[in-house]
C-alpha positions, 0 to 999 in steps of 0.5 A: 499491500503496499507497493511501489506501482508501475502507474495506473495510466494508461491501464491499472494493473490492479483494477481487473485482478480485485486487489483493491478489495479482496485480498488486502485489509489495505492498499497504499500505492505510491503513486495514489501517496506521492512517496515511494519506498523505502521512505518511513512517511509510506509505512507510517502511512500503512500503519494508519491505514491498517490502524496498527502499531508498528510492532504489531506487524512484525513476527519475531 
């Protein structure tokens, strides 16, 4: 998942719902990286998390 977030604080949308690990190989928030979309620095970033070229991500 990759998100520009509402903010955790005060209460963390996501926490209660498990997204931190059931549904997603990762999570990149904006407010955890310090960069939002559609900033190239938030997809590298994905990219790494996942471990991931680019042109792997994309269907064609």
């Amino acid at each position: 998942m990759l998100s520009n977030s509402f903010g955790l604080a005060p209460y963390n949308p996501y926490a209660d719902r498990g997204l931190w690990t059931d549904l997603f190989d990762a999570v990149i928030l904006s407010e955890l990286e310090g960069v939002r979309k559609p900033s190239v620095e938030i997809y590298e970033r994905a990219l790494t998390a996942l471990d991931l070229p680019g042109a792997q991500c994309v269907r064609r």
